[in-house]
OpenMM code with the backbone's topology and positions (N, CA, C; nanometers):
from openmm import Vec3, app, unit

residues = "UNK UNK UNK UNK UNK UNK UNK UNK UNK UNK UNK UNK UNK UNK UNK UNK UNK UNK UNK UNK UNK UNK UNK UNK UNK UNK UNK UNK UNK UNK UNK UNK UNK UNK UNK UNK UNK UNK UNK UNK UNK UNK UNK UNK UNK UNK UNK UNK UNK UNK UNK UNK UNK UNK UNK UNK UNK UNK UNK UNK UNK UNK UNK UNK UNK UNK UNK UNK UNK UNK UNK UNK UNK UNK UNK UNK UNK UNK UNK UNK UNK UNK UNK UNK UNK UNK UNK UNK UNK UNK UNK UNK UNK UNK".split()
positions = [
    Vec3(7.0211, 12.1077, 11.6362),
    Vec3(6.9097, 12.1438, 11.7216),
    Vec3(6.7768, 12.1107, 11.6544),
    Vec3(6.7653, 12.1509, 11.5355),
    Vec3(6.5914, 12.0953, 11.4603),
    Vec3(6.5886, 11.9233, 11.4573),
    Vec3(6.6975, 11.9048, 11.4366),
    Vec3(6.6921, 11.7152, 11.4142),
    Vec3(6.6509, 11.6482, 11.5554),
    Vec3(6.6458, 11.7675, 11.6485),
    Vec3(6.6095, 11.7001, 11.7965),
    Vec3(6.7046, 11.5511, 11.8053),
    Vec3(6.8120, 11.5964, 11.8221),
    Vec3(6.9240, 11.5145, 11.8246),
    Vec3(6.9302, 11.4215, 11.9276),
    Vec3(6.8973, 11.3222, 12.0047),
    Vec3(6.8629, 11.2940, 12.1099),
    Vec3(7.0397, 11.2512, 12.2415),
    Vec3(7.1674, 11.2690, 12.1163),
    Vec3(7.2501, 11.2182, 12.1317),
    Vec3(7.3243, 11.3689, 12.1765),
    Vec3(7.2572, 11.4924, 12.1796),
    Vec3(7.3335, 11.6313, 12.2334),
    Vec3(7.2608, 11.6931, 12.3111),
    Vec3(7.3147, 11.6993, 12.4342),
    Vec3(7.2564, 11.7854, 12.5732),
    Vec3(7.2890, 11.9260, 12.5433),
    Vec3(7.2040, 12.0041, 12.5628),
    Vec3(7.2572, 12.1494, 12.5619),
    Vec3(7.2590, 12.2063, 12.7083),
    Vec3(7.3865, 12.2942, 12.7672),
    Vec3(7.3882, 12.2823, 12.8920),
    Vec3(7.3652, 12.4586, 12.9190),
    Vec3(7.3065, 12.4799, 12.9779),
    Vec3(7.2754, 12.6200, 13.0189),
    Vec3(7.4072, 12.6738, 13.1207),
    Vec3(7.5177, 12.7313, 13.1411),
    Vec3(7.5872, 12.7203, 13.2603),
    Vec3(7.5713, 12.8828, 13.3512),
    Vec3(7.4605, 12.9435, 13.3326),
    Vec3(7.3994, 13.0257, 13.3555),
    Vec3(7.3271, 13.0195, 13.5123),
    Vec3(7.3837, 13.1358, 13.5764),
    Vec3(7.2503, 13.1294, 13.7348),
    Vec3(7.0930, 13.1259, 13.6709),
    Vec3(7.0558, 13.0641, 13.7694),
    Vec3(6.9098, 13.0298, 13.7933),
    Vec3(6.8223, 13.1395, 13.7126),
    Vec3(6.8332, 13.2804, 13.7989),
    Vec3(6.7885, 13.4062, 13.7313),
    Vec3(6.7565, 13.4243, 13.5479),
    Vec3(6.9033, 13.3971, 13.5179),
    Vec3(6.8937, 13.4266, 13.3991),
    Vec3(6.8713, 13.3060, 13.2739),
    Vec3(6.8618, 13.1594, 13.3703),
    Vec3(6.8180, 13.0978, 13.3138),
    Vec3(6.6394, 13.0471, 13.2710),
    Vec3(6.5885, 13.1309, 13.3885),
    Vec3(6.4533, 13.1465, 13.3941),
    Vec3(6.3580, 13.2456, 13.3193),
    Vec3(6.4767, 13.3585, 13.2976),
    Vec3(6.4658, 13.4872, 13.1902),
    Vec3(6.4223, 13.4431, 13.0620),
    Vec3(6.4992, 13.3367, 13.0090),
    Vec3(6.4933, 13.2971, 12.8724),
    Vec3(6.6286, 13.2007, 12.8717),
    Vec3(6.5733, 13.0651, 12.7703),
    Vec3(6.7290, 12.9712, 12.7735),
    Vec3(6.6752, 12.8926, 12.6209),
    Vec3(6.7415, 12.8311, 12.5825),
    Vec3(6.7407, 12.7883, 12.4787),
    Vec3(6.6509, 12.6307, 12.4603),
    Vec3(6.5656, 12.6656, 12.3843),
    Vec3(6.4590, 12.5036, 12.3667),
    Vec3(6.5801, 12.3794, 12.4395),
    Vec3(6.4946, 12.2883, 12.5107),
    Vec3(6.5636, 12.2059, 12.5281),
    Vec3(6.6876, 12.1666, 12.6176),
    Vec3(6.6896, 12.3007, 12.6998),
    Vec3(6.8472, 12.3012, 12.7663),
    Vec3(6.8362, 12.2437, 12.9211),
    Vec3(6.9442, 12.1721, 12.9748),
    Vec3(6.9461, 12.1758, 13.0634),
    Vec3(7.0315, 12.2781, 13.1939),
    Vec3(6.9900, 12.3175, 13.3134),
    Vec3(7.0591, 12.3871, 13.3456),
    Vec3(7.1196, 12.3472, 13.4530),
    Vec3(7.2569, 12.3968, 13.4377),
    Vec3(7.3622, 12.3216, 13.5590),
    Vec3(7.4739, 12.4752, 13.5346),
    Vec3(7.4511, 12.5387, 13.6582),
    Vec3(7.5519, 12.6718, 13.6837),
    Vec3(7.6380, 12.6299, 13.6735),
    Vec3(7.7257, 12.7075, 13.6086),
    Vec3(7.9006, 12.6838, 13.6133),
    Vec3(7.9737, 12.6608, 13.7452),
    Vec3(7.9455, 12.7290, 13.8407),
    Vec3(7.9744, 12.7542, 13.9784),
    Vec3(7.9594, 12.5371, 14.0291),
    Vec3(7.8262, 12.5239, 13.9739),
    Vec3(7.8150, 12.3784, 14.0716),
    Vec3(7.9009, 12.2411, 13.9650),
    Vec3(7.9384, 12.2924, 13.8239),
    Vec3(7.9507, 12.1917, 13.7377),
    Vec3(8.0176, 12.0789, 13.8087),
    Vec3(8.1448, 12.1348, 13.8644),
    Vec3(8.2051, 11.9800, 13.9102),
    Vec3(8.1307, 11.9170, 14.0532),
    Vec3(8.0495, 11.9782, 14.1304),
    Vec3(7.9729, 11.9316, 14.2278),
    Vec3(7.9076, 11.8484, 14.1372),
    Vec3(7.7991, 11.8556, 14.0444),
    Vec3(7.7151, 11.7988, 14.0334),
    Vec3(7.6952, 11.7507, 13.8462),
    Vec3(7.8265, 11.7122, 13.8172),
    Vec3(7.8607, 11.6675, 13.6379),
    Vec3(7.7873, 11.5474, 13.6602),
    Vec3(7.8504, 11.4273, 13.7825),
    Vec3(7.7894, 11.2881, 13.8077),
    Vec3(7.7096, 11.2757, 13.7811),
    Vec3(7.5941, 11.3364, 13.8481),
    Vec3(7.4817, 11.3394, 13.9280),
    Vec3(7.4377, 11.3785, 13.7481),
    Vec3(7.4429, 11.4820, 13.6879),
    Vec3(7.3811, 11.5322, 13.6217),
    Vec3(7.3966, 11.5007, 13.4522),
    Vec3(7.5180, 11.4480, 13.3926),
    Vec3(7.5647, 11.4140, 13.3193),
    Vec3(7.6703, 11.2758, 13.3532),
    Vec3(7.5718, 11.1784, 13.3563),
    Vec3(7.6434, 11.0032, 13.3540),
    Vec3(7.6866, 10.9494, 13.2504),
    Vec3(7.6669, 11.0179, 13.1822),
    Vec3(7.7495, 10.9666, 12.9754),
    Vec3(7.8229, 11.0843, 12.9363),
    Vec3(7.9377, 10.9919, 12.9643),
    Vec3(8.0320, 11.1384, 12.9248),
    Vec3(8.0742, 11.1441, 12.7758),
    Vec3(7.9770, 11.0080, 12.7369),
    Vec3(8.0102, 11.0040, 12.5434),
    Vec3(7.9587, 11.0929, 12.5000),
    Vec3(7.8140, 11.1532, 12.5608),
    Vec3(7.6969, 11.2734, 12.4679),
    Vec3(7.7911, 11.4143, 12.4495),
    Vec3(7.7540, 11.3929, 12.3253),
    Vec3(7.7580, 11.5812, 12.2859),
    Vec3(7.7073, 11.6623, 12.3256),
    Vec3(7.8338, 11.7697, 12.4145),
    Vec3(7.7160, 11.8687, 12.5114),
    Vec3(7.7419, 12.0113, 12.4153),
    Vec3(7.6499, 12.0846, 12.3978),
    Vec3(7.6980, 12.1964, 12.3835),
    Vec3(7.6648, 12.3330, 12.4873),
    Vec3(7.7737, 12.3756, 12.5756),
    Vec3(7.7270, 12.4703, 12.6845),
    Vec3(7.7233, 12.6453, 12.6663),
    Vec3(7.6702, 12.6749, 12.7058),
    Vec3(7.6074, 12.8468, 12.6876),
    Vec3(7.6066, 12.9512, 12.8232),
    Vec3(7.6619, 13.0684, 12.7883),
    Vec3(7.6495, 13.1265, 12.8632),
    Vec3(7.5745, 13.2272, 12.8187),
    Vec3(7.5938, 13.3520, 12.8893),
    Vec3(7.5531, 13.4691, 12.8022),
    Vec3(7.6071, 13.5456, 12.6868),
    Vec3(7.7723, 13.5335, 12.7147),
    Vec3(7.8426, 13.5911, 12.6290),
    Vec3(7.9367, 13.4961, 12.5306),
    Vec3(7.9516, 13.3565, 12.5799),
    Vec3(8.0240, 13.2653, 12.5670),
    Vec3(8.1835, 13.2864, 12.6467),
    Vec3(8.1821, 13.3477, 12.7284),
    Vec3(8.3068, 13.3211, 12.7916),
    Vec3(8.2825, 13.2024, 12.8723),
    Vec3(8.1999, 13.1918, 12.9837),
    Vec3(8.1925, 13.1279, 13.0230),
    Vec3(8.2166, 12.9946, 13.0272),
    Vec3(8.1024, 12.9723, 12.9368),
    Vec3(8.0981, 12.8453, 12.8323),
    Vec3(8.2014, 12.7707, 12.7931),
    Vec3(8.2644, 12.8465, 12.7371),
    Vec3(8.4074, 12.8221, 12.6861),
    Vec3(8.4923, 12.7802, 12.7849),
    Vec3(8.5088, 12.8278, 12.9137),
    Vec3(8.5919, 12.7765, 13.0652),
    Vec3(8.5337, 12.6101, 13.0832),
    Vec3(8.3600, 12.6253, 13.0810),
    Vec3(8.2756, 12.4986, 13.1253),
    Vec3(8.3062, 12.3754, 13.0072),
    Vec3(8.3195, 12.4379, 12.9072),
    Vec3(8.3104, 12.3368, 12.8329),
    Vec3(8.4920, 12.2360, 12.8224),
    Vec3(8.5522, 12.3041, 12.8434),
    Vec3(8.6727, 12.3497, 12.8402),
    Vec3(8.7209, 12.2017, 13.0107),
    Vec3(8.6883, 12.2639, 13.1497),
    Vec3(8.6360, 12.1580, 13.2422),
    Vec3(8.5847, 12.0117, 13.2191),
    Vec3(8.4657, 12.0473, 13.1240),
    Vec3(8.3835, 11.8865, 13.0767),
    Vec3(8.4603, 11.8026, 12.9971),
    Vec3(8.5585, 11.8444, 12.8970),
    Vec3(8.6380, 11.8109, 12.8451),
    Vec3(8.7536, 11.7228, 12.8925),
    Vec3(8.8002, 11.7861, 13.0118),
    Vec3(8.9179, 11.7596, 13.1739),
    Vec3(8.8629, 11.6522, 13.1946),
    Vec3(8.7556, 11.6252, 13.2638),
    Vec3(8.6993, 11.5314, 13.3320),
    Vec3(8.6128, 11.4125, 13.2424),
    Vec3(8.6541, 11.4300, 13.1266),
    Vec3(8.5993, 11.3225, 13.0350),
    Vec3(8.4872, 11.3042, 12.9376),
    Vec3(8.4686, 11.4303, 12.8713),
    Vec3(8.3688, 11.4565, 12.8829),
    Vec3(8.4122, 11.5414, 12.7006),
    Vec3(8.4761, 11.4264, 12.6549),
    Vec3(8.5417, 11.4742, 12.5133),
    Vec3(8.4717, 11.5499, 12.3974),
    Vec3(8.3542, 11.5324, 12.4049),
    Vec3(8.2337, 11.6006, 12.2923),
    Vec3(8.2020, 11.6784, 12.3278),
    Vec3(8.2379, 11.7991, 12.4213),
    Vec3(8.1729, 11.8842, 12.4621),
    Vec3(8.2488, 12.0538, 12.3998),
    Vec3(8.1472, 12.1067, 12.3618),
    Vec3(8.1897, 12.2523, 12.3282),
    Vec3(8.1265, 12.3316, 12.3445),
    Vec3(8.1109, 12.4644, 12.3499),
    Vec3(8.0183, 12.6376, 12.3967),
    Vec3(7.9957, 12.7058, 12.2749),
    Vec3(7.9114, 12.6959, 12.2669),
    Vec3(7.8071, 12.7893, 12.1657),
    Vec3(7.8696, 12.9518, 12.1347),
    Vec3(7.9268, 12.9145, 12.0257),
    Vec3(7.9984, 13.1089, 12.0069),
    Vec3(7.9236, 13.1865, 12.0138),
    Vec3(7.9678, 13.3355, 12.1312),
    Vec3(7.8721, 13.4239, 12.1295),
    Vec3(7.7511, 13.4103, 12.2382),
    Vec3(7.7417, 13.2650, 12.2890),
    Vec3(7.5975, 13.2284, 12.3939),
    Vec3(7.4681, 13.3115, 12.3546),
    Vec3(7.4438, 13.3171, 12.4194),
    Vec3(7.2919, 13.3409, 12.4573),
    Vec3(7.2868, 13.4880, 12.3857),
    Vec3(7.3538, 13.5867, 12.3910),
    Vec3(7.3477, 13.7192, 12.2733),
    Vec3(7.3288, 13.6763, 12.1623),
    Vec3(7.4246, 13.6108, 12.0907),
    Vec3(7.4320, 13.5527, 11.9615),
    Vec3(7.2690, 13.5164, 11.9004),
    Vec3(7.2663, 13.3753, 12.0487),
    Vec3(7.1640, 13.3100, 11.9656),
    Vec3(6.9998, 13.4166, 11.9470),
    Vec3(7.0174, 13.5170, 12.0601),
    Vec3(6.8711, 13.6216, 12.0320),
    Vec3(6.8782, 13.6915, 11.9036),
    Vec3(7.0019, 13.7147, 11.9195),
    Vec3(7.0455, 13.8675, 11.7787),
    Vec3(7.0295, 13.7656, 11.6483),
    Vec3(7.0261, 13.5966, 11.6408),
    Vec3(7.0078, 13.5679, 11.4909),
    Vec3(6.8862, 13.5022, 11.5199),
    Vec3(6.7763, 13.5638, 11.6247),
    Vec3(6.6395, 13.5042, 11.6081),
    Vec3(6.6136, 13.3911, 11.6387),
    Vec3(6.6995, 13.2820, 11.6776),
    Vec3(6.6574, 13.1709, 11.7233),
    Vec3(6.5562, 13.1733, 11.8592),
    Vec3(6.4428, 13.0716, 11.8599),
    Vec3(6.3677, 13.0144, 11.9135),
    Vec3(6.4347, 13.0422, 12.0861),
    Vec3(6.3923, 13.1198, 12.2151),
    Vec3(6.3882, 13.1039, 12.3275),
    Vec3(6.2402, 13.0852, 12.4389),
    Vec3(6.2914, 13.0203, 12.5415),
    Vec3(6.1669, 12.9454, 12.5979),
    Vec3(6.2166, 13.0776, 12.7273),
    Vec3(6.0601, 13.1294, 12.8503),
    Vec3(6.1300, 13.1567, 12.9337),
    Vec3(6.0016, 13.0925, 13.0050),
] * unit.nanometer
topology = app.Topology()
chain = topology.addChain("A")
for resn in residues:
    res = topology.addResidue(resn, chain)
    for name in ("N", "CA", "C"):
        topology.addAtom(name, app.Element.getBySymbol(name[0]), res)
């Protein structure tokens, strides 16, 4: 994340609400609910390293888990999501 990696998407898989609350520098957001509606549309390189987030990381872990299915081999969920990353102080945008 500091190397501003240009080669890893970070995927928010969070509703709108709570992605507007606070989300992590840099993330993009695509609800879990729409992922396979809109992976195409939203992710066209299925080479990039995604790493996806929820709140708790369950989620995440299902989504990332999906991206993986559909081709999407570099992809993994942030242990812990979005709790984790507040409780060790990292940087959030809202």
């Amino acid at each position: 994340m500091e190397a501003q990696d240009d080669d890893l998407i970070v995927l928010d898989v969070r509703e709108r609400e709570a992605y507007d609350n606070g989300h992590i520098p840099r993330a993009r957001h695509l609800p879990r609910g729409q992922l396979e509606l809109r992976v195409n549309e939203d992710l066209p390189d299925s080479t990039r390293r995604i790493l996806s987030y929820c709140e708790f990381g369950r989620i995440s872990t299902l989504a990332a888990a999906t991206l993986r299915e559909i081709g999407f081999q570099r992809a993994v969920a942030l242990d812990g999501g979005m709790k984790a990353w507040r409780e060790a102080g990292y940087p959030v945008i809202s």
